[in-house]
C-alpha positions, 0 to 999 in steps of 0.5 A, a space after each residue: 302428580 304424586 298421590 301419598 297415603 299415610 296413615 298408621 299401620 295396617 289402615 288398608 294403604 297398600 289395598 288403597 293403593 292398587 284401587 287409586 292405581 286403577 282410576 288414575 291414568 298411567 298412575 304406578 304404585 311406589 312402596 317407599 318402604 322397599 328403598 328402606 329395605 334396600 338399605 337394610 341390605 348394606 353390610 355392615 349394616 348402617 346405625 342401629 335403629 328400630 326404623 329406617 326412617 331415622 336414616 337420612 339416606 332414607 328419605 333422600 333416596 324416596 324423593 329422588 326415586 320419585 322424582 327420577 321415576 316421575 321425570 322418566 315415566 310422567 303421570 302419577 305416583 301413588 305411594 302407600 307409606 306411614 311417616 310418623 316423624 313431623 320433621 320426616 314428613 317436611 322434609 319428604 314433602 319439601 323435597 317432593 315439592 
């Protein structure tokens, strides 16, 4: 199962997190915002953006950690992450489906 926390900056999502942690069994907490970090690291740098969001390899690579983490650990993500583009989120979502 994967739990998402959406919702605008600063709304408490990480905090939220690690209390949803705590009443699920074996649930884990994944900040999908770590894997933008990553990609933020690759030198030179990918495509000038104000967000990585915009990167496709971004959100390919937050549905396969999670999947990969899923099917290696089982029980529950939680994962704390703002998605304000629609198309974003559907194609996130899909992928997570």
């Amino acid at each position: 199962m994967i739990v998402w926390l959406n919702g605008t900056h600063g709304a408490g999502k990480t905090t939220t997190s690690a209390l949803v942690q705590q009443l699920l069994p074996d649930a884990r907490v994944f900040d999908a915002e770590k894997v933008g970090e990553v990609l933020m690291e690759i030198k030179p740098g990918l495509p000038a953006t104000d967000n990585f969001q915009h990167w496709e390899p971004w959100r390919r690579l937050v549905v396969e950690t999670a999947r990969r983490m899923l099917e290696y650990t089982g029980g529950t993500l939680v994962m704390p992450m703002t998605v304000l583009v629609e198309s974003y989120w559907r194609e996130i979502s899909d992928g997570l489906t």
